[in-house]
Every structure is written in C-alpha cells, then in structure tokens.
C-alpha positions in Angstrom: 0.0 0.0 0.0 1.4 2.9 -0.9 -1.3 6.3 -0.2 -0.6 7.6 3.1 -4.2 8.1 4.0 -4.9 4.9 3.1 -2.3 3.7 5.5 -3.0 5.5 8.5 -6.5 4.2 8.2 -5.5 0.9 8.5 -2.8 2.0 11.2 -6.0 3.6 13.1 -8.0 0.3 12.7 -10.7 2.0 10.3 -10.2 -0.1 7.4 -12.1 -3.1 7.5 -13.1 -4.2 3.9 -12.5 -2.9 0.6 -13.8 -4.2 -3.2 -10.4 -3.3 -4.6 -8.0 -1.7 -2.4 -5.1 -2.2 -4.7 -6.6 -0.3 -7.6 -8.3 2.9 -4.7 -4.9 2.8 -3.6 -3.1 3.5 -6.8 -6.1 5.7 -8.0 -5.7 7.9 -4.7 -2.0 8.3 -5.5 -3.1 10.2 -8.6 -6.1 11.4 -8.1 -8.2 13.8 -5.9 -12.0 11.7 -5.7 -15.4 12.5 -4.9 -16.9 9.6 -2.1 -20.1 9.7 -0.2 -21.6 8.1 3.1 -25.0 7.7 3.3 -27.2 8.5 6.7 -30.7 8.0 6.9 -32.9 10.6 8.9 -34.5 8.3 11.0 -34.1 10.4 13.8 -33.6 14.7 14.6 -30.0 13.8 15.6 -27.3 11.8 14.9 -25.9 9.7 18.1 -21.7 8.7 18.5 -22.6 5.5 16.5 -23.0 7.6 13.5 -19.8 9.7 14.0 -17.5 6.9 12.9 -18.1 6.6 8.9 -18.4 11.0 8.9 -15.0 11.2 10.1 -13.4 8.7 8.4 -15.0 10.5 5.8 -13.3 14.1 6.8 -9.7 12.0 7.0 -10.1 11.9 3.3 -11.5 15.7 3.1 -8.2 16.5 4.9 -6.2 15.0 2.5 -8.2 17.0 -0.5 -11.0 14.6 -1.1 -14.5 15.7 -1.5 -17.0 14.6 1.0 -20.9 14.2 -0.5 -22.9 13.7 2.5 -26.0 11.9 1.2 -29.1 12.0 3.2 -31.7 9.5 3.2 -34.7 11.2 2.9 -36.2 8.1 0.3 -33.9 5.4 1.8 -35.6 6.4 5.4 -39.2 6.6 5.0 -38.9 3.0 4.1 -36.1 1.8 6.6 -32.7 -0.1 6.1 -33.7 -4.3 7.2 -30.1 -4.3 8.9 -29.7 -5.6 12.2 -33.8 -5.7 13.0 -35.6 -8.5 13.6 -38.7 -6.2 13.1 -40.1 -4.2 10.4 -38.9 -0.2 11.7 -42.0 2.2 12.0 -42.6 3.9 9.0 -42.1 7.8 9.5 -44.7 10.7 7.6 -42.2 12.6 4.9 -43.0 15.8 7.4 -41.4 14.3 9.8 -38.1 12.8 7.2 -37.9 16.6 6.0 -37.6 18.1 9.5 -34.9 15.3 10.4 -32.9 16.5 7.5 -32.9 20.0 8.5 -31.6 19.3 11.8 -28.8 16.6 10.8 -28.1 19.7 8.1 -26.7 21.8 11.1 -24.8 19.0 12.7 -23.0 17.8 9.3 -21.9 21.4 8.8 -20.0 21.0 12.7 -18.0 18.0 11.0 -17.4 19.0 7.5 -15.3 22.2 6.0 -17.9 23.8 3.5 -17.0 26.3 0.6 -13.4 25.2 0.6 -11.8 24.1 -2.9 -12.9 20.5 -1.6 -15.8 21.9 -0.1 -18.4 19.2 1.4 -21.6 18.9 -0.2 -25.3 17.6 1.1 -27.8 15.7 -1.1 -30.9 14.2 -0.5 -32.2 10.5 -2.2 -35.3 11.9 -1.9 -34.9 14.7 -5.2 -33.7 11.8 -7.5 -36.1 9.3 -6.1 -39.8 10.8 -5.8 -40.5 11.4 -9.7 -39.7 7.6 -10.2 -42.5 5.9 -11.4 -43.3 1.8 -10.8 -42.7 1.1 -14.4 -39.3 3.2 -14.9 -38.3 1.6 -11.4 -39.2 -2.1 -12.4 -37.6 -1.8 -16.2 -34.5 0.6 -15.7 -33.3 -0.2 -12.5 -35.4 -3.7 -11.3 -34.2 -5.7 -14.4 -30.9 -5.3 -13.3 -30.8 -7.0 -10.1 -30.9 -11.1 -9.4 -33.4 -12.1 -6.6 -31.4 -14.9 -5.7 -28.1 -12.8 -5.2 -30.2 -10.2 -3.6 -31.7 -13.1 -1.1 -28.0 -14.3 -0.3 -27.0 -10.6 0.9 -26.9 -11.1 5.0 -28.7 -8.3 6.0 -31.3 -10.1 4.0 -30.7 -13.7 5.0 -30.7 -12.8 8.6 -34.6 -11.7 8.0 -35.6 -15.1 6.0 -37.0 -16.9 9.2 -38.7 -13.8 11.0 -39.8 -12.8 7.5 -39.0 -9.1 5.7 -41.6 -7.1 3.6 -41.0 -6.5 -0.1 -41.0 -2.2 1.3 -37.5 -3.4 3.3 -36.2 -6.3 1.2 -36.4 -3.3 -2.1 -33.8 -1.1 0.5 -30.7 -2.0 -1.4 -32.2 -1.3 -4.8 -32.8 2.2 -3.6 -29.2 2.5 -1.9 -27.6 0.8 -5.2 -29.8 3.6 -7.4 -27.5 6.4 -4.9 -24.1 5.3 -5.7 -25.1 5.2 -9.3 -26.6 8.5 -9.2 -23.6 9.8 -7.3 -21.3 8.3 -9.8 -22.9 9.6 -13.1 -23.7 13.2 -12.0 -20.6 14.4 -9.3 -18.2 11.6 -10.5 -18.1 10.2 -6.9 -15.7 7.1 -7.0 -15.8 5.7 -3.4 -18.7 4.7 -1.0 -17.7 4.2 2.2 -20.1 2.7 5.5 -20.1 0.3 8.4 -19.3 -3.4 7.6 -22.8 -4.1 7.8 -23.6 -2.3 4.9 -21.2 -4.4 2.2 -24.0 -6.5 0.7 -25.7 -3.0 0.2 -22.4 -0.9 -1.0 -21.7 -3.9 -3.4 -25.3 -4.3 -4.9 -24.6 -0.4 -5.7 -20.9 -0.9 -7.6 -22.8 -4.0 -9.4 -25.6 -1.4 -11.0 -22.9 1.2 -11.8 -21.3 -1.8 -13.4 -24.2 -2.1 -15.9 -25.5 1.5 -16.4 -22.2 3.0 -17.0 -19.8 2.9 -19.8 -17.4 0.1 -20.3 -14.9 0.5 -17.9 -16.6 2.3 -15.2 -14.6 1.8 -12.1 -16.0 2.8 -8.6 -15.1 0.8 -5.0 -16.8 0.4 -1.8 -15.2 0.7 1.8 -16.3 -0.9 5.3 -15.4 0.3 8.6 -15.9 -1.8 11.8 -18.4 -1.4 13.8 -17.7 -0.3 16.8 -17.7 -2.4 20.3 -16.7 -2.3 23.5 -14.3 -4.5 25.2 -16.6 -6.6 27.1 -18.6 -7.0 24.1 -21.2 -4.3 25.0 -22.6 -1.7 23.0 -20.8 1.7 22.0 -22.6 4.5 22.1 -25.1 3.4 24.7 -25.6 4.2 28.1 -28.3 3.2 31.3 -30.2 6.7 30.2 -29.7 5.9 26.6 -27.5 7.1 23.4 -24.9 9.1 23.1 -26.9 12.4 20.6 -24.7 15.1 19.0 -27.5 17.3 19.6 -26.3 19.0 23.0 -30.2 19.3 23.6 -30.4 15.3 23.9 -26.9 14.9 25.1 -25.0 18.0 26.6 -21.2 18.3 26.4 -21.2 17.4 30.1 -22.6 14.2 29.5 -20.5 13.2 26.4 -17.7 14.1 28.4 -18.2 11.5 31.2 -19.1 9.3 28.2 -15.8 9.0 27.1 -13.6 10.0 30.4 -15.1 7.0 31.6 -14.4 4.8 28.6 -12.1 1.3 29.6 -8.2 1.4 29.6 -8.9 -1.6 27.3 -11.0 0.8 25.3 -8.9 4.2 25.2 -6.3 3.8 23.0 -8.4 2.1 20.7 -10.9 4.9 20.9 -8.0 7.9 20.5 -7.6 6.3 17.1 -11.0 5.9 16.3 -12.7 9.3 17.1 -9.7 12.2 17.2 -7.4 13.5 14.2 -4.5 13.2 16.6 -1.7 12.4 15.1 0.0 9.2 15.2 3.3 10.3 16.6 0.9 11.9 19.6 -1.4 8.8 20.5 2.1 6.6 20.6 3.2 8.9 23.3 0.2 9.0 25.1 -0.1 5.0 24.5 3.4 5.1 26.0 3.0 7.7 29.6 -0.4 5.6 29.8 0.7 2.5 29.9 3.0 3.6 32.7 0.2 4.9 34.6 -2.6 4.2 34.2 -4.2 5.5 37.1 -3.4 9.3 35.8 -6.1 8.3 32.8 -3.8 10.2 30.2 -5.9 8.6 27.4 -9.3 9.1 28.3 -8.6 12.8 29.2 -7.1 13.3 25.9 -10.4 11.3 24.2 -12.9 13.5 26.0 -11.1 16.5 25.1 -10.9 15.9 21.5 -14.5 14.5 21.2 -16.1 17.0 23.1 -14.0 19.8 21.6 -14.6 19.1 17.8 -18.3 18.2 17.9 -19.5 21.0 20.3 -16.1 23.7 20.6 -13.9 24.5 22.8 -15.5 26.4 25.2 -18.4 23.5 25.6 -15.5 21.5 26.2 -13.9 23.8 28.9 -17.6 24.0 30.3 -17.4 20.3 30.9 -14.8 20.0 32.4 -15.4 23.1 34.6 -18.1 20.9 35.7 -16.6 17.7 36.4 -14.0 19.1 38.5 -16.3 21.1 40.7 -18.2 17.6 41.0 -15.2 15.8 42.3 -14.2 18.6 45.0 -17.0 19.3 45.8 -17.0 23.0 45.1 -20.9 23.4 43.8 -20.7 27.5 44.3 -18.3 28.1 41.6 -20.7 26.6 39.1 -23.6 28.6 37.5 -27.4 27.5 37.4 -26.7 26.4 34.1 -23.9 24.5 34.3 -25.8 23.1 37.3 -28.6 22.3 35.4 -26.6 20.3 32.3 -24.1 18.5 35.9 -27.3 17.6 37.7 -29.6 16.5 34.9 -29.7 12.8 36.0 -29.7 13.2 40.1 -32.6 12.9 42.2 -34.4 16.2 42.4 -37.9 18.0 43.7 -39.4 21.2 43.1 -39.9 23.2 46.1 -41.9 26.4 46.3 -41.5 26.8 50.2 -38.8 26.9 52.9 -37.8 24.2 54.7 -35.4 23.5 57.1 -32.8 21.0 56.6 -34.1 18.4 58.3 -37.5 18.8 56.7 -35.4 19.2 53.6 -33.6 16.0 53.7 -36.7 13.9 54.1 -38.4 16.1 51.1 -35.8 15.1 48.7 -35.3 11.2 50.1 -32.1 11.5 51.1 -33.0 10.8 54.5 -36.0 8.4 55.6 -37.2 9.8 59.0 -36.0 12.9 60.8 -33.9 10.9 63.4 -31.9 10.2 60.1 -31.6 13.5 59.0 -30.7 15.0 62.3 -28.0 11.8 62.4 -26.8 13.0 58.5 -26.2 16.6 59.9 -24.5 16.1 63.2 -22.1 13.8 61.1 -20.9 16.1 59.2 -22.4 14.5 56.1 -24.2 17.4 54.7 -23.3 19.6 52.3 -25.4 22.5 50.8 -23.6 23.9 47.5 -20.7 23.2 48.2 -20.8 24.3 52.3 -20.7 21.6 55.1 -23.8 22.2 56.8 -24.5 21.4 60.5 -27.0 23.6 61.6 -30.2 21.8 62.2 -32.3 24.7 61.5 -30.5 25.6 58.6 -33.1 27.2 56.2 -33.4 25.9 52.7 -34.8 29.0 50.5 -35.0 30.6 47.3 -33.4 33.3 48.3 -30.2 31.7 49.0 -30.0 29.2 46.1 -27.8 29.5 43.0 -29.5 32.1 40.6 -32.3 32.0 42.9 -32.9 28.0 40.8 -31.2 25.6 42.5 -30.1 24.2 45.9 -27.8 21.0 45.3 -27.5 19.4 48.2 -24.4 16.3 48.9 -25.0 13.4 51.2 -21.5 11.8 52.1 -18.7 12.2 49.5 -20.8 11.7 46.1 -24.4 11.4 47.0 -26.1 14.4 45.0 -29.7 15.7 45.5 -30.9 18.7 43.6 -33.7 20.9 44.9 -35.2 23.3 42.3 -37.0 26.4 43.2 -40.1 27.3 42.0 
C-alpha cells in the first residue's frame, strides 16, 4: 500500500473491507475523488454511532478529497432491514424533511464547507420521488438477481422472522445512490459500516451495468464499533450518546468517554480524534506507565467534546466535572448546574424548609432521626458548604440564581432541589 491516508486508516484500525483496495490505492495516489456516506434521517440527531463513517470520511476531506454527505430522505421513510428482527415504524415525509434539517446543522460542525474541496449535502429523496413503478421495475429492477439479492446477510438474517418487499427493495434504492452519485458528481468511493457491504456492493454492481465500459467505482467498510466486554458503544443506562447537546450535553458526552475502559482508550483515540500518530504513541506510552493518571481518556474526552460542540463547551465540561469531584458546587452557575445535575434525584420546592424537613423532602434521609443523624455527622453539604445547623433554612433566596439548591450526602451522594 502505498497512499498515506490509506495507511494510516488501517494504522488507526478503520479499514475493515475494501472491493479493490489495490486499484483505490493507486487511484488515490493520482487522483483527488469525490466519495459519499449515506445517513438515513431516522431520527432529529445523529448519536456517536454515527460519527465513525463521517469522520473517516473528513480524513479523506483532509487530505483533498471531497466529501458528499447523502441523506436519506427516500432510503428512510422506508427503513434499512439491517440488524432488526422487526419491520422499523414507517415515519410521515413531514417528519423525514424536518430530520434532515436538523442533521443539516450538525454535518456542517463535522465537515469544511465552501473550501476548494468543499463538502456537499444531497438528498435521495430529489432523484427518487419522480420515479414511477414502471421506470423503477424496467430501468433499475431488471438489473438485479433475486437470488443474489436473497444471499446478501442483512437479508438472509430476515428469512425466518420474514422481511416485507417495502424493506427487502432497501438496497435497490441505496444501489440507485451510488449510481446516481457516480454519473452526475463523478463520486468514485462509498464508504459505511461493515454491515452495509452487501448493500455498497449491490450499488458498484448497477454502476457496473448503467455506465460505460470500464466504469470503475469501490466500496469501503469500517468496523463497527464495540466495547471490550462486548457491550454496546454508544449506549448508556439513560440511553444514546446524541450530537444534539439538547439530547446529550457536552457534560454528558464528556463522562461518556472520560469513563471509557483502559482496554477501550487507545483504541478509541484512534478511532474518534485526528490526533496524530506520533501523539497517541506517546500517550499510549506515559499511559501504559500509569494508568491510574487516565492520560488517554482525558485526551479522548477532550478531543471529542472539543470538535463536535467547541472548545468552550469542552472547557464547560470539564469546569463541571471538577467542581463535582471537590465538591466545590458554588463556583458553578445555574446552568452549568442544570446540564451536571440533569440525571440526580431532584424536587421542586416552592416553600422553605429547614434541613431536616429538607432532607426527608428530597429522600435523602428516611425519618427525621436520620436527618438530624446525617447533619450532626458532618455529612451534609449545601452547595458546596458543610452544613450542620439543624435549622438551617433551605430558601429561594439563598439558592444559586435563585434555581437551585444541590444538596451532597456523604462524598458523592447528590440531591438537587429546584426552586419554583
């Protein structure tokens, strides 16, 4: 192999599968390409499990590729068959249209637009609407085998549990893309998780056929992404990881990663950051040596965190954590208190109480002998400020911003009271 990007995809791990690599790799030693991932808009957001194929994309806009990012907006009112043992819930085009608008914003975080090598955004939906049955069935249906198409196994998987004609036509339509792609922007190069092959090859199999003699284009896989212990990336007890910092706020995908496995980091350093690979092999290194200073997750939270949401969301985040893990509540404002806090125990309260009452309002004691026991220990903490006045007033008037009282039981216990 002789491209350089090439090879430090494969140094990174993100080179799974390729049709041809030997012919992309000479053709990217001469060439400057066009390639495309596709992302249906299934939901308002895209989630971490999504980032891995966009920046593995942006490598190659780095090194003067042009990215097409190609939005589903016909492939996902019908739904991709992969990995479901269910039909998916068909979604109203209103719906589809207003997911695409909102993915629009977060593709334009992860992509350089209006640069020479600019990234562009299509929809499936422009090319595919004005199709009609008999164009679809004698331009494009002719060209496919039923028994290769039955053999791909995101079909095959489905046989048993039984797959609609609606899901089963899904890699017609995402064949019909790369074609499209390939006759109007010249785009060479498709790339997707390795769960998409059958689909990416159905696609290089029509260009095959449409095109001129000759017509050369290639697929890529990437891994899909797993924990160590064989869990799920991307997931946690409260659910996915969302770019949107509505669904998921910097906070949150900060102790995402911070607490990724040391089995996990350096893994995940090459995975999500552009770090270099003279960088991760030191930080592999001073890692490996100690561990305990978590070197490598720091670094991956940092980067993450930094290049999907900026650097002061980052700097937020952190702010944040630390005042968590000394305790030092005061220093933070209401709404950095409100993004820390989201998933704590907490009560509205439009009254003053005092600290015992307090306690039992927002369960962190069970009976007022408890609470008085709590506060003569020394337990209690009210933002930030050991507390061991028994009548010690919780109030508006003294919370932070007038919102919000947090209130620490022991050393990480957290109970947030907000005023109404």
């Amino acid at each position: 192999m002789k491209n350089e990007l090439l090879k430090e995809l494969q140094w990174r791990g993100l080179l799974n599968d390729c049709t041809d690599l030997e012919n992309l790799d000479a053709l990217l030693e001469t060439s400057k390409i066009s390639l495309y991932v596709g992302t249906d808009p299934t939901g308002d957001s895209l989630h971490i499990g999504h980032l891995l194929p966009q920046l593995v994309m942006r490598h190659f806009q780095n090194a003067g590729h042009r990215p097409i990012i190609l939005v589903g907006g016909a492939t996902g009112s019908i739904g991709d068959p992969s990995g479901k043992k269910q039909e998916r819930q068909l979604q109203t085009l209103e719906t589809i249209a207003q997911n695409v608008k909102c993915l629009k914003g977060q593709f334009e975080k992860i992509f350089d637009f209006g640069t020479e090598n600019g990234a562009m955004m299509v929809n499936n939906y422009d090319w595919t609407s004005s199709l009609n049955v008999l164009e679809f069935l004698r331009d494009i249906g002719k060209n496919f085998n039923v028994n290769q198409m039955l053999a791909k196994d995101i079909v095959a998987s489905r046989l048993e549990t039984g797959i609609s004609f609606t899901e089963f036509s899904y890699q017609i339509l995402q064949a019909m893309d790369f074609n499209h792609l390939y006759e109007n922007f010249d785009c060479k190069l498709q790339i997707g998780g390795s769960d998409q092959w059958g689909n990416i090859v159905a696609g290089l199999d029509l260009i095959r056929k449409k095109q001129d003699e000759g017509a050369k284009a290639f697929g890529m896989t990437i891994p899909l992404v797993t924990k160590s212990d064989g869990t799920k990336f991307g997931k946690t007890e409260s659910g996915a990881i969302w770019l949107d910092p509505k669904k998921t706020t910097p906070y949150e995908m900060f102790q995402f990663f911070i607490n990724t496995a040391d089995s996990d980091a350096i893994k995940f350093l090459k995975y999500f950051t552009f770090l270099p690979k003279e960088n991760i092999e030191q930080i592999e290194e001073a890692f490996a040596a100690a561990p305990h200073e978590r070197l490598a997750q720091k670094t991956l939270a940092k980067e993450v965190v930094t290049f999907v949401h900026g650097e002061a969301a980052y700097e937020q985040a952190l702010k944040i954590s630390e005042a968590l893990f000394s305790g030092n509540i005061g220093s933070l404002s209401s709404e950095e208190i409100e993004a820390g806090f989201k998933d704590v125990p907490s009560v509205e309260l439009n009254e003053e109480l005092n600290l015992v009452d307090a306690l039992i309002a927002i369960k962190a004691a069970s009976s007022k002998r408890e609470s008085r026991e709590f506060i003569n220990n020394n337990s209690i903490s009210i933002n930030g400020e050991k507390v061991a006045d028994l009548e010690h007033l919780i109030s508006k008037s003294a919370a932070i911003e007038g919102k919000f009282t947090v209130v620490r039981r022991g050393k990480k216990k957290y109970f947030l009271i907000k005023h109404v």
